[in-house]
C-alpha positions in Angstrom: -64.5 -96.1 202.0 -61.1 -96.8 204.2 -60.6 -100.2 204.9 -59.1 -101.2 207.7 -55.6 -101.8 206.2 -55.7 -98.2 205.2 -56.6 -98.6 201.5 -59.7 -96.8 199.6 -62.0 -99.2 199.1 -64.8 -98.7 196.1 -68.0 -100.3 197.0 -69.4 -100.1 193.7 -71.8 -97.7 191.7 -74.7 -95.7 193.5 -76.2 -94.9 190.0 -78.9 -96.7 188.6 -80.7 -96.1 185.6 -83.8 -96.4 183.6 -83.2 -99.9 182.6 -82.2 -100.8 186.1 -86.0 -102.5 186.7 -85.2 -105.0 189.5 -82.7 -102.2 191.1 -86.0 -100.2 190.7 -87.7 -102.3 192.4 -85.6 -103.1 195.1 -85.6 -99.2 195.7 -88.9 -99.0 196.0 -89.7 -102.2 198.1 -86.8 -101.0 200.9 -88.3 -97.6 200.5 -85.1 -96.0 199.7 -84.9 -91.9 198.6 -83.7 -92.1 195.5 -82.7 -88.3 194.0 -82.5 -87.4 189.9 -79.1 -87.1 188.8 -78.4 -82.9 187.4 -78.5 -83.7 183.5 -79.4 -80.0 182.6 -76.8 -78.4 179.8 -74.2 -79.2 177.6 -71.6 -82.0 177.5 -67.9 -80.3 176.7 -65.8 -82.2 174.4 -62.5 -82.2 173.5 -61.8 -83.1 170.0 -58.3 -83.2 168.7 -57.5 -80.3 171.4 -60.4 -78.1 170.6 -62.9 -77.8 173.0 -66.9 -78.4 171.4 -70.0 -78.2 173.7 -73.2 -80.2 172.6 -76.6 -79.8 174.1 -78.2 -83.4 172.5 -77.1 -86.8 172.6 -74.4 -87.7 170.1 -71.0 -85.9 169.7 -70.3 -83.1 167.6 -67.9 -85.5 165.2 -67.4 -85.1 161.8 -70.1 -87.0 159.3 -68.2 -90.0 158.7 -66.4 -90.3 161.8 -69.8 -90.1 163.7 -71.3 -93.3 161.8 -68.3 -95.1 162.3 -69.1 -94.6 166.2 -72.6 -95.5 165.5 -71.2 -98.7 163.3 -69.5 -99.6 166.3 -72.4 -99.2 169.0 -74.6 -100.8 166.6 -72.0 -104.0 166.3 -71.8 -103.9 170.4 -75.5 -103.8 171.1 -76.0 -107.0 168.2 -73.0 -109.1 170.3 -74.7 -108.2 173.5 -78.3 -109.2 172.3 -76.7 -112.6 171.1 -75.2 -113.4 174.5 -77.3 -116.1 176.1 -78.6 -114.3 179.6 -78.0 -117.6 181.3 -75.1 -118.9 179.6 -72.7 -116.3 180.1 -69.5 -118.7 180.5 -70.9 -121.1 178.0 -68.0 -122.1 175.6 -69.5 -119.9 172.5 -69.4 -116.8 174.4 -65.3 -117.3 175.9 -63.8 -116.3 173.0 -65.5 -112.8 173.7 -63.2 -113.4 176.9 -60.5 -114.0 175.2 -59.9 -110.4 174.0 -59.9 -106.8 174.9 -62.7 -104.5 174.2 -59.5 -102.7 173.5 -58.2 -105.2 170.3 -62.0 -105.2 169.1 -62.4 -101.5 168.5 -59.0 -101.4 166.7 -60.2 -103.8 164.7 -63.7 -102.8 163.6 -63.5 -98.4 163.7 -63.2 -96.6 160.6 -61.4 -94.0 161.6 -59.2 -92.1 164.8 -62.1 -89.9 166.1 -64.9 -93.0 166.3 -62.1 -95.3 167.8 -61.5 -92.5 170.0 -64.9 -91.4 170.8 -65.6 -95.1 171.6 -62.8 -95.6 173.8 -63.4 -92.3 176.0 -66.7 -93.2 176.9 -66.0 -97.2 177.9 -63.4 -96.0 179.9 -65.7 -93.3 181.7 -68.3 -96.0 182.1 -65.9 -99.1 183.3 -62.9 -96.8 185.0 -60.8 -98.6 183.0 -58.7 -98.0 179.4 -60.0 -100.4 177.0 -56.9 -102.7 177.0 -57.8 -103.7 180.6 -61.7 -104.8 179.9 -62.6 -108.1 178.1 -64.9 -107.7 175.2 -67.2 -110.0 177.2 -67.7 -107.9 180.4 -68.7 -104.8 177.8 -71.3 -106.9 176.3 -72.6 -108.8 179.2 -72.6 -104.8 180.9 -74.7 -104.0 177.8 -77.1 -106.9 177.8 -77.7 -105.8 181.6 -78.5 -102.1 180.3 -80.4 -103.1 177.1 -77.9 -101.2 174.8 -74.8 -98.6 174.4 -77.3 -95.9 175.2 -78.4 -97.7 178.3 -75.1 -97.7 179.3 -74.7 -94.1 178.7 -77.6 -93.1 180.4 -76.7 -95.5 184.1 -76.3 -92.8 186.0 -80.3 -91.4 186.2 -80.8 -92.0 190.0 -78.4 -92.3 192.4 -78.8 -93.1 196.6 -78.5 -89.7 198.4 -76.9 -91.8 201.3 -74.2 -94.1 199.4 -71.2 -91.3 199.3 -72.2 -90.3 203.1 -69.3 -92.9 203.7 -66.6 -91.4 201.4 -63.7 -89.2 203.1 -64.9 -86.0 200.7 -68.5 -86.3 202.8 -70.7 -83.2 203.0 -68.0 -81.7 200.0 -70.0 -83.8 197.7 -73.0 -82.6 196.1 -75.2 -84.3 193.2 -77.8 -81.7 193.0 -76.6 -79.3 190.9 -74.5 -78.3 188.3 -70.2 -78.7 188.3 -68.6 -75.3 188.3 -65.2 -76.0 189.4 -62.5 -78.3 190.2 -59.9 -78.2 192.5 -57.0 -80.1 192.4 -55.4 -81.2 195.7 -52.2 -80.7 197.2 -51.3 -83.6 198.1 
């Protein structure tokens, strides 16, 4: 949305998910529409510059590569089970502040394609590279969303009216399958 000053403000996520209950239940307390995200068909990856689409859940990586990314989901979803839900900033839990989600992946992945794997999909969820996200914002985002998969799967619902505000408008749709994009000439 344009602020006053000009700048593109972002007022945060219109997704909600499954594990979302109390967003749930806002929803339905305010009487809100609330419209299913399109999740029909395959997710395209790019693996090492070759292009693989996959129709289920997990990405088409190589055996070992893939439960090295599971090694690592697993390790994130036992850290954000141990946080303390109302003890966030207690003094055991700020040396998850201390780091990046970015140093803890290069220090627990097996191999390039999990550490990769991992990396492109925190940076999809949090809009930003690992190096800018402390390990304890990724686990307290995880305790919120019950797990890595909960994270993954956010974007369930979304508000029909939230982008109404956005300069693309009426452009947007969230209905329906993405054909095409088209770069801007700005």
């Amino acid at each position: 949305v344009p602020s006053a000053a000009g700048a593109t403000v972002d007022l945060g996520g219109q997704w909600f998910g499954p594990q979302h209950r109390r967003v749930r239940a806002l929803v339905e307390r305010l009487h809100l529409l609330a419209g299913e995200t399109y999740q029909a068909g395959a997710t395209l990856y790019d693996l090492a510059g070759r292009l693989r689409h996959q129709v289920f859940g997990l990405p088409p990586l190589p055996p070992f590569a893939l439960f090295d990314l599971l090694q690592l989901r697993y390790r994130l979803d036992w850290l954000s089970r141990s946080l303390p839900p109302r003890a966030r900033w207690a003094t055991a839990t700020l040396a998850l502040d201390t780091q990046s989600v970015h140093e803890w992946i290069e220090r627990h992945a097996w191999t390039s394609a999990g550490r990769q794997m991992l990396r492109s999909s925190l940076s999809e969820s949090f809009c930003l590279e690992p190096e800018h996200v402390s390990l304890l914002d990724v686990v307290e985002q995880l305790r919120q969303c019950g797990s890595t998969t909960g994270l993954a799967t956010a974007e369930h619902w979304f508000l029909p009216g939230a982008p109404s505000n956005s300069p693309m408008g009426s452009r947007m749709s969230f209905l329906g399958a993405l054909h095409s994009v088209k770069p801007s000439r700005r």
